[in-house]
MDTraj code that builds the backbone (N, CA, C; nanometers):
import mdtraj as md
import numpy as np

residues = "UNK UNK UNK UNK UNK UNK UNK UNK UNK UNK UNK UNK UNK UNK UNK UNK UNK UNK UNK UNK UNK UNK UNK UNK UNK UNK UNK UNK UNK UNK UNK UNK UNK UNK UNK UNK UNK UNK UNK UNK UNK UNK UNK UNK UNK UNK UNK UNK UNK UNK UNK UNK UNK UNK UNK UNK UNK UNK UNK UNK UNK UNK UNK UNK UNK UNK UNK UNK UNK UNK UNK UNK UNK UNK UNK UNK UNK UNK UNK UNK UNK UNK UNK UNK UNK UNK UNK UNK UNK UNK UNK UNK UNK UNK UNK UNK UNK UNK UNK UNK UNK UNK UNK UNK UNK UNK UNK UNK UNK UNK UNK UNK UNK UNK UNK UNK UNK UNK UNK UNK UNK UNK UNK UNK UNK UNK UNK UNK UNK UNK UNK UNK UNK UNK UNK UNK UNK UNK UNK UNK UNK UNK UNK UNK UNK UNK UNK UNK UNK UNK UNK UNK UNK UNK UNK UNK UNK UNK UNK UNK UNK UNK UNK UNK UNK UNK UNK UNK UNK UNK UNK UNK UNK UNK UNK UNK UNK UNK UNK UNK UNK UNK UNK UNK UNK UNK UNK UNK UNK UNK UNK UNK UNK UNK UNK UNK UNK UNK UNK UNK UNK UNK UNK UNK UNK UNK UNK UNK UNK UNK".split()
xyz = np.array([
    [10.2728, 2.5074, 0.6110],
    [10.2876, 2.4581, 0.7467],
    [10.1547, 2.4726, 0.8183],
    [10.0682, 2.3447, 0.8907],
    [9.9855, 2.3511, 0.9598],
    [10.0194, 2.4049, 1.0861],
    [9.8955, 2.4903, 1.1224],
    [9.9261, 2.5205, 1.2936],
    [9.7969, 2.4051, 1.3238],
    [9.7966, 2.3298, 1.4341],
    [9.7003, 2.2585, 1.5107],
    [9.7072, 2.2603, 1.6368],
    [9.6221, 2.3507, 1.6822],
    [9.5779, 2.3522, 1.8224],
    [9.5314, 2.2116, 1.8960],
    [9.5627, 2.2228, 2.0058],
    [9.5253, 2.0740, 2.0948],
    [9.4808, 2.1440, 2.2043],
    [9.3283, 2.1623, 2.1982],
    [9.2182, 2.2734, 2.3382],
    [9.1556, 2.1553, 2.3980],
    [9.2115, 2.2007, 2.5462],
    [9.1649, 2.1347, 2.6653],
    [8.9765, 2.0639, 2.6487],
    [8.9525, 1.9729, 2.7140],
    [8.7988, 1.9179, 2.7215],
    [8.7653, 2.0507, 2.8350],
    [8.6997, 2.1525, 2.8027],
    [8.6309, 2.1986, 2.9330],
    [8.4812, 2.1427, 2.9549],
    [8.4317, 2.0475, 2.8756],
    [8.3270, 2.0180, 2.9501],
    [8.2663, 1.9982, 3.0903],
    [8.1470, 2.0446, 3.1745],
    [8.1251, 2.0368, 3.2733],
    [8.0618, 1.8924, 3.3251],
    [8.0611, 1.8599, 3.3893],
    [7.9596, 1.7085, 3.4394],
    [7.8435, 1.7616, 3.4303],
    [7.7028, 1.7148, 3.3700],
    [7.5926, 1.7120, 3.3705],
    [7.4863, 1.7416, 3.5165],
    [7.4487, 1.8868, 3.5787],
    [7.3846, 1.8930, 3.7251],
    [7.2384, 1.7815, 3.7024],
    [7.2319, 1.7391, 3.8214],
    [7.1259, 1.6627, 3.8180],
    [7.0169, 1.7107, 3.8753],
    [6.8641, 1.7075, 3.8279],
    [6.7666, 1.7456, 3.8184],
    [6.7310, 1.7468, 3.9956],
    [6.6858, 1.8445, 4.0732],
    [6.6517, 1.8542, 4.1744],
    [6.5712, 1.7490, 4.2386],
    [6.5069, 1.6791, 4.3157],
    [6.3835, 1.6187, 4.3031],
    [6.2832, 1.7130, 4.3048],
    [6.2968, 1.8598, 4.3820],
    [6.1864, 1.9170, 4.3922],
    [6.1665, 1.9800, 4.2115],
    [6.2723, 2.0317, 4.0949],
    [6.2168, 2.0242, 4.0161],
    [6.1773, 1.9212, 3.8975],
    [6.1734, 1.7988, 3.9399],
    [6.1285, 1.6840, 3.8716],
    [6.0172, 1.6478, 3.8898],
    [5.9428, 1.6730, 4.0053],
    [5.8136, 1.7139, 4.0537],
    [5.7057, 1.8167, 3.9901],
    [5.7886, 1.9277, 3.9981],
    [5.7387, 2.0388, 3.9400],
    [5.6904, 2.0057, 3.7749],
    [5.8070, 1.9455, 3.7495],
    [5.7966, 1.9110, 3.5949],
    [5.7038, 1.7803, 3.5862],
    [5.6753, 1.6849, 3.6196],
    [5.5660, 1.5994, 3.6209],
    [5.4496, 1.6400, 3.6376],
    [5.4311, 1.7503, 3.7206],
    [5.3073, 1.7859, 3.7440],
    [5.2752, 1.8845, 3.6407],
    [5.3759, 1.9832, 3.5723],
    [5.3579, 2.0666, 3.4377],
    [5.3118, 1.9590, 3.3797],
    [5.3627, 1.8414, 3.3198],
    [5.3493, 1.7744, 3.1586],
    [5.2063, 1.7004, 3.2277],
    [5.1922, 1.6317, 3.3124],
    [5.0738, 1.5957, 3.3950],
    [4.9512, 1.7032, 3.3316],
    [4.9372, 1.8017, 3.3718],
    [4.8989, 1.9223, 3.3286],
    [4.8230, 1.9756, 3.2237],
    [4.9505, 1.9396, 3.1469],
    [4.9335, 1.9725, 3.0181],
    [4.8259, 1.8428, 2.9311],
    [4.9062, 1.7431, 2.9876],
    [4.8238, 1.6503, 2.9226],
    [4.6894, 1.6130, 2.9512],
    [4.6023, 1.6443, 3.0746],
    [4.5063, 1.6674, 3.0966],
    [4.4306, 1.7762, 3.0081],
    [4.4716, 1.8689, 3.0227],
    [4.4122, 2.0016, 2.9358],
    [4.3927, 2.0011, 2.7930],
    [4.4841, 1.9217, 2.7505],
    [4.4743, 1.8785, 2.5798],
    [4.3450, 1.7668, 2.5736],
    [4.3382, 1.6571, 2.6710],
    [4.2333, 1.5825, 2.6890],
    [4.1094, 1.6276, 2.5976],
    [4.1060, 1.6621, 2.7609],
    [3.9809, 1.7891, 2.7859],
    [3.9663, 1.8195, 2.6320],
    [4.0313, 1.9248, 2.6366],
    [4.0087, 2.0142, 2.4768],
    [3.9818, 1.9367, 2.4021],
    [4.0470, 1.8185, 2.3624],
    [4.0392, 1.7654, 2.2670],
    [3.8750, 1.6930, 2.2191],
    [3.8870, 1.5977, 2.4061],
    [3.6897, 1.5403, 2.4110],
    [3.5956, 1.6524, 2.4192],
    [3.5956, 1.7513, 2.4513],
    [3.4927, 1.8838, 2.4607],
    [3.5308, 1.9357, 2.3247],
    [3.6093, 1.9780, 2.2028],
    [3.6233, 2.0070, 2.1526],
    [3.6382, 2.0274, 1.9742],
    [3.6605, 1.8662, 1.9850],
    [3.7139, 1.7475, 1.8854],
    [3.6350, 1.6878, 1.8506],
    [3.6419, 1.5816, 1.9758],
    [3.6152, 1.4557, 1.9242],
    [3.5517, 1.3959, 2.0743],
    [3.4676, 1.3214, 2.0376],
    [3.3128, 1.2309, 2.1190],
    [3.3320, 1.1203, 2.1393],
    [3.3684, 1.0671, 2.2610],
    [3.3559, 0.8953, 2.2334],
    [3.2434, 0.8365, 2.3217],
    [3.1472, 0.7491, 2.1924],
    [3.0325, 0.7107, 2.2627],
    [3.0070, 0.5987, 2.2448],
    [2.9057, 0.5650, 2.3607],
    [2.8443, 0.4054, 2.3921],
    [2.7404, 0.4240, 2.3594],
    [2.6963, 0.3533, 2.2619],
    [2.5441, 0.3142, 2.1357],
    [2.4555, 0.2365, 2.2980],
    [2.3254, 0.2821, 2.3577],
    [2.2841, 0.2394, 2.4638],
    [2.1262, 0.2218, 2.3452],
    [2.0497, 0.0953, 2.3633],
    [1.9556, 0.0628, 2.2509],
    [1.9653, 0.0182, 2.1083],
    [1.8547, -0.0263, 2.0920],
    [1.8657, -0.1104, 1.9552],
    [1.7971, -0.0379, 1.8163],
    [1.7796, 0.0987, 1.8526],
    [1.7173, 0.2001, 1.7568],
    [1.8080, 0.1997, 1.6208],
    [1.9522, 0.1904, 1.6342],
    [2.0027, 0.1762, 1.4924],
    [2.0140, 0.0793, 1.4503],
    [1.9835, -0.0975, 1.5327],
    [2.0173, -0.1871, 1.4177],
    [1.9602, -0.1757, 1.2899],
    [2.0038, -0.2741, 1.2182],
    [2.1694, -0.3361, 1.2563],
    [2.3016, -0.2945, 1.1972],
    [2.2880, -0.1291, 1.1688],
    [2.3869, -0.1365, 1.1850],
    [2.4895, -0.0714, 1.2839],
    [2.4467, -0.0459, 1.4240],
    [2.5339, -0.0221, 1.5367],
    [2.3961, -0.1324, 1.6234],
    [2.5065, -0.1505, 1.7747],
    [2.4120, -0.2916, 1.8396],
    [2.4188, -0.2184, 1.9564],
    [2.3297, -0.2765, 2.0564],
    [2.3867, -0.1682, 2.1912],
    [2.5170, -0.2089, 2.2972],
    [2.5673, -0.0989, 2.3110],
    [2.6738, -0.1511, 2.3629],
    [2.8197, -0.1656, 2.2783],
    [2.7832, -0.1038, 2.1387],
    [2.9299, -0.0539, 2.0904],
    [3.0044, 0.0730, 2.1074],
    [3.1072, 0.1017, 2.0625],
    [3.2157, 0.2538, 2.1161],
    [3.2348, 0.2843, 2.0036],
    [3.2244, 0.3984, 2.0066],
    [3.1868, 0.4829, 1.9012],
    [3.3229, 0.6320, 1.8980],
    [3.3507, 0.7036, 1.8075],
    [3.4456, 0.7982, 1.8377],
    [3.3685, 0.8848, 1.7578],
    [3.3371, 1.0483, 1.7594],
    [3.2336, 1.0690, 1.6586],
    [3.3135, 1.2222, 1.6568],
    [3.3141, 1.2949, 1.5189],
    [3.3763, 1.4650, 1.5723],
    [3.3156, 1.5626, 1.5535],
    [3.3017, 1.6595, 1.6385],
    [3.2187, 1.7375, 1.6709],
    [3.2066, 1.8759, 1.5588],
    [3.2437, 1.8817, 1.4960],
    [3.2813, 1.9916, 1.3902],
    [3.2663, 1.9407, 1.2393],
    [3.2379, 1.8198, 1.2096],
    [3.2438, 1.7586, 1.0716],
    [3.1390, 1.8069, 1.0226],
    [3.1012, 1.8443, 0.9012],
    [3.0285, 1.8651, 0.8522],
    [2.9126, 1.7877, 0.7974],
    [2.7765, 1.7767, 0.7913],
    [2.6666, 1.6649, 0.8676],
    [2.6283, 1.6912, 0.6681],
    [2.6201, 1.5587, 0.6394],
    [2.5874, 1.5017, 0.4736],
    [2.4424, 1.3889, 0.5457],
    [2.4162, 1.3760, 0.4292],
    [2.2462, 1.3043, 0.3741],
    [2.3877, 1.1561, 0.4094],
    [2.2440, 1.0718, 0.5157],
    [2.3239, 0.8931, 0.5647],
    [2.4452, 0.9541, 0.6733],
    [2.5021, 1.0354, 0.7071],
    [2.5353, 1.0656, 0.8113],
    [2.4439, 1.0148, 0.9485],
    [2.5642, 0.9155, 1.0487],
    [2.5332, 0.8843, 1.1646],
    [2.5226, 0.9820, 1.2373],
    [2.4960, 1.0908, 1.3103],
    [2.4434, 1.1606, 1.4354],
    [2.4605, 1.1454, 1.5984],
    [2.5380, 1.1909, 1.6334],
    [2.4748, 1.1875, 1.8164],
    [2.4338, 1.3403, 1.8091],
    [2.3013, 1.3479, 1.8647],
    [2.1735, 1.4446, 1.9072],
    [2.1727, 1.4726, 2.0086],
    [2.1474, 1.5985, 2.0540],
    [2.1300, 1.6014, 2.1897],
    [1.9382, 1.5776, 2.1558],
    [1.9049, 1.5280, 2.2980],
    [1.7275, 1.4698, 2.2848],
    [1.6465, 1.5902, 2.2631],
    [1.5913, 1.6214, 2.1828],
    [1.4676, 1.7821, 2.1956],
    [1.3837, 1.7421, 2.2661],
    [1.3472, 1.6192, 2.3323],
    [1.2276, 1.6411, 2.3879],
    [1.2654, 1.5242, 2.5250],
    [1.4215, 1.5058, 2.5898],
    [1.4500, 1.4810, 2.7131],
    [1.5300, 1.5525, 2.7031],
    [1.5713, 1.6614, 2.8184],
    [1.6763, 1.6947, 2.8838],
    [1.7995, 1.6206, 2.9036],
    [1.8918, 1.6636, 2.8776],
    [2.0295, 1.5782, 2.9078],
    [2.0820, 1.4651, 2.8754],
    [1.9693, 1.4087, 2.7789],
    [1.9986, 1.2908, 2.7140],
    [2.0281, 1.3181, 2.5704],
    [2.0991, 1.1543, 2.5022],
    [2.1564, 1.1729, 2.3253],
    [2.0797, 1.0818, 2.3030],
    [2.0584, 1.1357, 2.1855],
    [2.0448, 0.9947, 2.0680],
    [2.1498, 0.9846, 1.9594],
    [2.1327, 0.8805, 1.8892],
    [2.2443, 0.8131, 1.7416],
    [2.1550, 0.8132, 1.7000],
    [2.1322, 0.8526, 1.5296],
    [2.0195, 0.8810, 1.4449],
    [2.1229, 0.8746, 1.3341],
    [1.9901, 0.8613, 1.1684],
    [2.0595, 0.8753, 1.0867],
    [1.9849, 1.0065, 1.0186],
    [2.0674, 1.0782, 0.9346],
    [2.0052, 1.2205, 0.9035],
    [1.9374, 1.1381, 0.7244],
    [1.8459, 1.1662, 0.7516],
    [1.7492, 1.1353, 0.5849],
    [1.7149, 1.2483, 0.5133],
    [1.6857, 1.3140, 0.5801],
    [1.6630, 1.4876, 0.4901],
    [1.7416, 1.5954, 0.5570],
    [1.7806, 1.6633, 0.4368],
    [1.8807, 1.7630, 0.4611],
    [1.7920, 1.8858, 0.4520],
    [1.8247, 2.0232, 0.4565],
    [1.7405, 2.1456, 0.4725],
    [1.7294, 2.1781, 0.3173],
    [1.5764, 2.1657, 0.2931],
    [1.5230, 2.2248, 0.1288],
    [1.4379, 2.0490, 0.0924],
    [1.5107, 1.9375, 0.1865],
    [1.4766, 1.8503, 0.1487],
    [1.3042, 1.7898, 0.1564],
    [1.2013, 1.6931, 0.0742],
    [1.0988, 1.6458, 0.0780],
    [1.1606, 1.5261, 0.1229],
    [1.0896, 1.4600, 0.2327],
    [1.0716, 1.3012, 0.2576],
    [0.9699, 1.2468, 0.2603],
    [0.9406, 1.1228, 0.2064],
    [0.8460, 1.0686, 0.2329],
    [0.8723, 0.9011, 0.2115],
    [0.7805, 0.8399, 0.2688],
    [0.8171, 0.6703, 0.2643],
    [0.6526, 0.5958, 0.2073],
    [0.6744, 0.5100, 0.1343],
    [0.5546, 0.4691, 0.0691],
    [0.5939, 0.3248, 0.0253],
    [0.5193, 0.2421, 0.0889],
    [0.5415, 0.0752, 0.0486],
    [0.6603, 0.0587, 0.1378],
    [0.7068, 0.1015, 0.1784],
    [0.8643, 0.0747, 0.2338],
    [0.9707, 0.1374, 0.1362],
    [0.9729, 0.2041, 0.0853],
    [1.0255, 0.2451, -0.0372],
    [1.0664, 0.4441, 0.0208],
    [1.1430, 0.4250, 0.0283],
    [1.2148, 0.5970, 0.0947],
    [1.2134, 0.7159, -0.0510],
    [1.1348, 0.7977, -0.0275],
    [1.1921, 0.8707, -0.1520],
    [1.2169, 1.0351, -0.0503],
    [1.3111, 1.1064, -0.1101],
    [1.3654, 1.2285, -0.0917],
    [1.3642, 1.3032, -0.2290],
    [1.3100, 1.4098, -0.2104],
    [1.2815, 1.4920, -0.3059],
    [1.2636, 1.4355, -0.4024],
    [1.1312, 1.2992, -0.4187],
    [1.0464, 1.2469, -0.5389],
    [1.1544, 1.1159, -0.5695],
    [1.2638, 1.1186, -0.5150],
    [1.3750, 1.0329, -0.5857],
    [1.3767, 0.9008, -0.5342],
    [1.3485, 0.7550, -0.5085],
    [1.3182, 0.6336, -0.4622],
    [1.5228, 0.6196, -0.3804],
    [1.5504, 0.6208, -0.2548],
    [1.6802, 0.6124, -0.1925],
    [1.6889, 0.4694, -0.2215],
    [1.8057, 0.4258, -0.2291],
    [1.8754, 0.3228, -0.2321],
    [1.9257, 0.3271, -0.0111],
    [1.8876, 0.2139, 0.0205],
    [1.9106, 0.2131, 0.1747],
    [2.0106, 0.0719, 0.2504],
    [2.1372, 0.0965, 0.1833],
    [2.2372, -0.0150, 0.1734],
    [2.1973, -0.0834, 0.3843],
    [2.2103, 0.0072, 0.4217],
    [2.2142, 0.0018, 0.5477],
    [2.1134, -0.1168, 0.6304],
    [2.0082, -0.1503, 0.5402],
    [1.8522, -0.1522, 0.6081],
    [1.9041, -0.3606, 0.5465],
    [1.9090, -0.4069, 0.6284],
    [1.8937, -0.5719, 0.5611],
    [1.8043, -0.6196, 0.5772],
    [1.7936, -0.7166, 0.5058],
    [1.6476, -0.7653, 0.4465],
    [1.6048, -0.8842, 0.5098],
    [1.7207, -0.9743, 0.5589],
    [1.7333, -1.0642, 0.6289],
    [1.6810, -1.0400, 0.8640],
    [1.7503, -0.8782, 0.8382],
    [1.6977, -0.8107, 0.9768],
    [1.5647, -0.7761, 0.9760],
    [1.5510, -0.7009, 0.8293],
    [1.3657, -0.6805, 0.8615],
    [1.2731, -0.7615, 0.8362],
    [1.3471, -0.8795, 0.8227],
    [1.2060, -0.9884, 0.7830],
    [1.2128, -1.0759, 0.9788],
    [1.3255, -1.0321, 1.0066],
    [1.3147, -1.1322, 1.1780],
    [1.2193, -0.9955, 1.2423],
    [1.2523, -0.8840, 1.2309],
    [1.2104, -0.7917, 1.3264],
    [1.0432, -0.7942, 1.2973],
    [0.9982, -0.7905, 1.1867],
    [0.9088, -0.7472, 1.1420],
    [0.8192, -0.9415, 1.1825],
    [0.8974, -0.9872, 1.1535],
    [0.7912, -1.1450, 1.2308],
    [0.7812, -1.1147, 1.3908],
    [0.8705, -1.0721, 1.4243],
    [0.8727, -1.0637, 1.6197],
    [0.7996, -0.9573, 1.6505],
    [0.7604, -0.8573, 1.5365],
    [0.6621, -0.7691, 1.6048],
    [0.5582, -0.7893, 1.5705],
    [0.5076, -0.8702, 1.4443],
    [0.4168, -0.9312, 1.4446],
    [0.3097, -1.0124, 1.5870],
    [0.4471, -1.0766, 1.5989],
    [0.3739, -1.1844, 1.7249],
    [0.3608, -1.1273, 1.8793],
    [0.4364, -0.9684, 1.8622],
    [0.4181, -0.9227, 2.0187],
    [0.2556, -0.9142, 1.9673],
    [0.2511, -0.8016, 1.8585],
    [0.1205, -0.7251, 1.8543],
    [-0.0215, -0.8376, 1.7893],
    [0.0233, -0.9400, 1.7570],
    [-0.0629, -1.0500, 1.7829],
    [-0.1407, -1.0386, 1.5996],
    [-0.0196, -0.9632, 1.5297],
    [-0.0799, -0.9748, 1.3915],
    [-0.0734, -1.0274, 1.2396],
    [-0.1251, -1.0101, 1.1616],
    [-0.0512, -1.1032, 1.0565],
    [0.0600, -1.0311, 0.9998],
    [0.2122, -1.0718, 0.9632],
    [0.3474, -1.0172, 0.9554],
    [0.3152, -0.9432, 0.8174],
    [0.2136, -0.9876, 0.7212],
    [0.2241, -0.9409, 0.5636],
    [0.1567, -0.7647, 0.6186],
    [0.0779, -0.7614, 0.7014],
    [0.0016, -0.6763, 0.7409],
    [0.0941, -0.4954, 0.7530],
    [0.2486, -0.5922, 0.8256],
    [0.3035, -0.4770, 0.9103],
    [0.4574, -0.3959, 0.7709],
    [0.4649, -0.2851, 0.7973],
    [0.6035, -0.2217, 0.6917],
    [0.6897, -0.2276, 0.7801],
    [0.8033, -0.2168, 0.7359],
    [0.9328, -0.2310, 0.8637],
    [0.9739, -0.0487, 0.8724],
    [0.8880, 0.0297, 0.7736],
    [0.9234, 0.1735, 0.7730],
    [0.8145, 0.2283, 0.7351],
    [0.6799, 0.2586, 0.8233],
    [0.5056, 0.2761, 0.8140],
    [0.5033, 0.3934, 0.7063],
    [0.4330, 0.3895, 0.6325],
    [0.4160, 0.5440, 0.5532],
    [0.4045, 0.6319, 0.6296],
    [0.4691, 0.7361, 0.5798],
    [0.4843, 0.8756, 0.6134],
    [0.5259, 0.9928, 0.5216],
    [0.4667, 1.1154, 0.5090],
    [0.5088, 1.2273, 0.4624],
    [0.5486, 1.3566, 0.5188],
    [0.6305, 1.4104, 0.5509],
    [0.6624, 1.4940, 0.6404],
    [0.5816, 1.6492, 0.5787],
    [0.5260, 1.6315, 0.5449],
    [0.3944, 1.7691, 0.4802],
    [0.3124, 1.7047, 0.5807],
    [0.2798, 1.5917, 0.5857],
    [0.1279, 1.5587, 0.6828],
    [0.1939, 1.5022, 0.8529],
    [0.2954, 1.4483, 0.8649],
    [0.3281, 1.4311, 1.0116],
    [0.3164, 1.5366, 1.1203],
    [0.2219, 1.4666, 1.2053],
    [0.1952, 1.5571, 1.2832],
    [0.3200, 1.6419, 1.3704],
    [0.4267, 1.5816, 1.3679],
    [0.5563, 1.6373, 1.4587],
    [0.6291, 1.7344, 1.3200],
    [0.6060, 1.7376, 1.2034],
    [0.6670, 1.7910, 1.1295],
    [0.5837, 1.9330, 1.0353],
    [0.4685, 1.8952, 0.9780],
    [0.3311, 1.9403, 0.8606],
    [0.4535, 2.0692, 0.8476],
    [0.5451, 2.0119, 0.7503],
    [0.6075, 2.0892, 0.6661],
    [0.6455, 2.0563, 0.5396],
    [0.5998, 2.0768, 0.3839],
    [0.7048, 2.0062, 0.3015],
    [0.8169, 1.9700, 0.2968],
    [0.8701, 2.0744, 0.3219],
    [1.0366, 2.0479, 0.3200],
    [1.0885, 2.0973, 0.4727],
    [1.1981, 2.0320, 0.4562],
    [1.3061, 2.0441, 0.5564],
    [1.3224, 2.2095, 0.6168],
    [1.3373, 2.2425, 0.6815],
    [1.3375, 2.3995, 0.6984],
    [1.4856, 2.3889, 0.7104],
    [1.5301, 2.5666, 0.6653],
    [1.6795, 2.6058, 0.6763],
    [1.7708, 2.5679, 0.8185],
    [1.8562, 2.5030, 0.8261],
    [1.9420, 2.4886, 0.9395],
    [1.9235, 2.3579, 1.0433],
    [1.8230, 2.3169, 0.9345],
    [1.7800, 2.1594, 1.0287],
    [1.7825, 2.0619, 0.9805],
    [1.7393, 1.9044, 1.0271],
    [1.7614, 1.8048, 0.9192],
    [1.6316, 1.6958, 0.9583],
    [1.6031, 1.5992, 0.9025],
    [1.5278, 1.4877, 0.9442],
    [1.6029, 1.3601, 0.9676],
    [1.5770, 1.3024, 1.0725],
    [1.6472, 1.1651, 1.1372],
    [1.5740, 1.0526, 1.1728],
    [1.6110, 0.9346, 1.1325],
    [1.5615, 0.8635, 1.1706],
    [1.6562, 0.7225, 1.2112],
    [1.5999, 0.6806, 1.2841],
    [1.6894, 0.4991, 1.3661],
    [1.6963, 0.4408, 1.2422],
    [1.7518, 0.3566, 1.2363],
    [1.7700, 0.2345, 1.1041],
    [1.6605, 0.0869, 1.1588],
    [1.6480, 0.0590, 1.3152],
    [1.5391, 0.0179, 1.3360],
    [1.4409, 0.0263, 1.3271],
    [1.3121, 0.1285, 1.2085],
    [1.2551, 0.1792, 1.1985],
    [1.1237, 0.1369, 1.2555],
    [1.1237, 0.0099, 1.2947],
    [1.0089, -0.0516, 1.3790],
    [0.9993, -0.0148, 1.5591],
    [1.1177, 0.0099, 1.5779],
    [1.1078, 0.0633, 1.7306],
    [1.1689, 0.2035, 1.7765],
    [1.2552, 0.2610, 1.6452],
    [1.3242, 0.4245, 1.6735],
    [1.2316, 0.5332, 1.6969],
    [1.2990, 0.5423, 1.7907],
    [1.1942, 0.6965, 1.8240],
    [1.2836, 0.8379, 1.7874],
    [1.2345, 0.8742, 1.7079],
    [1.2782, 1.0063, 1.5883],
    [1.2474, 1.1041, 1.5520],
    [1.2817, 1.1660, 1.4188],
    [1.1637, 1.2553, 1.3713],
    [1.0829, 1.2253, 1.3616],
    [1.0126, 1.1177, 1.3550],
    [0.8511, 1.0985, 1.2820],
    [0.7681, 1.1532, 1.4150],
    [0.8558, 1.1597, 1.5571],
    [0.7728, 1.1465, 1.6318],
    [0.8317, 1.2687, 1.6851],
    [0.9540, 1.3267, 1.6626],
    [0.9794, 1.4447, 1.7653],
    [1.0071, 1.5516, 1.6794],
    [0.9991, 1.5437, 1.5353],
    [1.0310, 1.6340, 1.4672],
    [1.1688, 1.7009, 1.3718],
    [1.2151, 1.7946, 1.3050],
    [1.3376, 1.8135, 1.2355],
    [1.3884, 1.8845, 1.3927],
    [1.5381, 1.8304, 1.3631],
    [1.6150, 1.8694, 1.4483],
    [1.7188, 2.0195, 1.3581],
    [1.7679, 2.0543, 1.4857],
    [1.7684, 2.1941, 1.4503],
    [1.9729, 2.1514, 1.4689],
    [2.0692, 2.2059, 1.3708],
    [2.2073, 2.2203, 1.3867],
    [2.2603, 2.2256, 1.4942],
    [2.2181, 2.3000, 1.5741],
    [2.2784, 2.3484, 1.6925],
    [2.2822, 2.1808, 1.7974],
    [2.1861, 2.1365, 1.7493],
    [2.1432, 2.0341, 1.8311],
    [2.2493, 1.9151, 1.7947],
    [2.3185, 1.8794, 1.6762],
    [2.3725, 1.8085, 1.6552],
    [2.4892, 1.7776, 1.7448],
    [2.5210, 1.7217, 1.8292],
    [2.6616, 1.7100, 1.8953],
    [2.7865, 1.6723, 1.8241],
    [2.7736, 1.5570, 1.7316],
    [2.9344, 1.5134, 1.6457],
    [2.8337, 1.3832, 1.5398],
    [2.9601, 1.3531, 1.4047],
    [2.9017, 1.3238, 1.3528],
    [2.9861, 1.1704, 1.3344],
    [2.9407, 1.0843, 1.3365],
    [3.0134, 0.9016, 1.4463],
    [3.1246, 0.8808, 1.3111],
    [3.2424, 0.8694, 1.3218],
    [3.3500, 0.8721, 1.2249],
    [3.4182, 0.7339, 1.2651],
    [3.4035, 0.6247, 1.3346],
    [3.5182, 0.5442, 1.3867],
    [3.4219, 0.4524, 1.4955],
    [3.3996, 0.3136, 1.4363],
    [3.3537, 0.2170, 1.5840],
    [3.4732, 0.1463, 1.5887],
    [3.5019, 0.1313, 1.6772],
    [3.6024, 0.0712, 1.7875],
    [3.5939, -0.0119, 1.8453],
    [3.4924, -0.0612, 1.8674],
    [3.4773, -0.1756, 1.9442],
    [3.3068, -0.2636, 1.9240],
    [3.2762, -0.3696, 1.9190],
    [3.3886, -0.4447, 1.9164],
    [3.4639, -0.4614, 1.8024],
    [3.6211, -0.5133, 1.8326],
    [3.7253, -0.5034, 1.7670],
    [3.6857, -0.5570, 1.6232],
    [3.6058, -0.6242, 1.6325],
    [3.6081, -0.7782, 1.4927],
    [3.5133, -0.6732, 1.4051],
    [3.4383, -0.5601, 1.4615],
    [3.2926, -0.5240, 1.4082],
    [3.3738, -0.3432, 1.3544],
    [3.5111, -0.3461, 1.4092],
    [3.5838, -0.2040, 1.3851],
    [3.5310, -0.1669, 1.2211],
    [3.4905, -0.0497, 1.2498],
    [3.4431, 0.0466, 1.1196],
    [3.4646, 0.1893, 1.1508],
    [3.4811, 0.2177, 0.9708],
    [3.5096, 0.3880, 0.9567],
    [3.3971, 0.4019, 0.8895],
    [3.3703, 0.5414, 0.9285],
    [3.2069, 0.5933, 0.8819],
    [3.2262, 0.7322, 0.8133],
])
top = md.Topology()
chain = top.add_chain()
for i, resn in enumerate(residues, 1):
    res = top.add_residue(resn, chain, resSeq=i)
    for name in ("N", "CA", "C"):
        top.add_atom(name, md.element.get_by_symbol(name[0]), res)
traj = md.Trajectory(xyz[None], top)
């Protein structure tokens, strides 16, 4: 024999939210979501506007950039820098020598520690326009000019070191005809690195992961 109970609904009606604490609570999650922001852009992750033509071509000026601040910085790694030699300003650079590393450039031809780089980045079709247009600012013959001047970082005057020293790196623009860089400001030091560019965003058609 079943016993079956039949217990009353005591459910209560649902109290409705105060306005004064619906307020309270908008302005908590409000709050909150600010503070994660924050943390997140000071903390995380960088979102930047490429201002100059020092990396064509491959960032243009005037693209958005997302970059994170904690990644760990590899040889062809993009860069935002804080400036060593302006106050309060960045640069986008590319890191070419790592710490222990030799650089040097000869014919146009990149070698790192004796080894000739392969430089997917650098087109051939860009340095033959750039390298005619600077020809004709500077009023000279185009066979005359390198799109990346010799250099050895043992003899540069911003550098007269063989190698890379511990905790720093060498950078340079991918525009190598107009970037202003190590060749001219020297190895940058870790600390200096701000984030390392993981994500362009815009424009949409040009979207890349790095």
């Amino acid at each position: 024999m079943s016993l079956i109970l039949d217990k009353q609904n005591n459910k209560q009606p649902a109290k409705k939210s105060s306005p004064v604490r619906t307020v309270v609570e908008f302005v908590v999650l409000l709050a909150v979501i600010m503070f994660g922001t924050y943390f997140i852009v000071n903390n995380v992750v960088s979102k930047d506007i490429v201002s100059g033509t020092s990396m064509q071509p491959t960032l243009e000026d005037g693209d958005r950039l997302y970059s994170l601040r904690h990644r760990g910085v590899k040889r062809n790694d993009i860069v935002v820098i804080h400036a060593p030699d302006r106050e309060g300003e960045l640069y986008i650079k590319r890191v070419i020598g790592m710490p222990g590393d030799t650089v040097e450039s000869k014919n146009d031809v990149l070698y790192v520690n004796g080894k000739k780089q392969a430089q997917p980045y650098l087109k051939s079709s860009f340095m033959k326009t750039e390298i005619a247009s600077w020809a004709q600012q500077q009023n000279v013959d185009p066979s005359s000019i390198k799109f990346t001047g010799d250099f050895n970082i043992a003899t540069l005057p911003s550098t007269k070191r063989k190698t890379v020293p511990a905790g720093h790196y060498f950078v340079m623009g991918d525009n190598r005809l107009v970037s202003h860089d190590g060749r001219d400001f020297g190895f940058i030091s870790k600390s200096k690195v701000q984030s390392v560019v993981a994500w362009r965003y815009w424009p949409l058609n040009e979207m890349k992961f790095y």
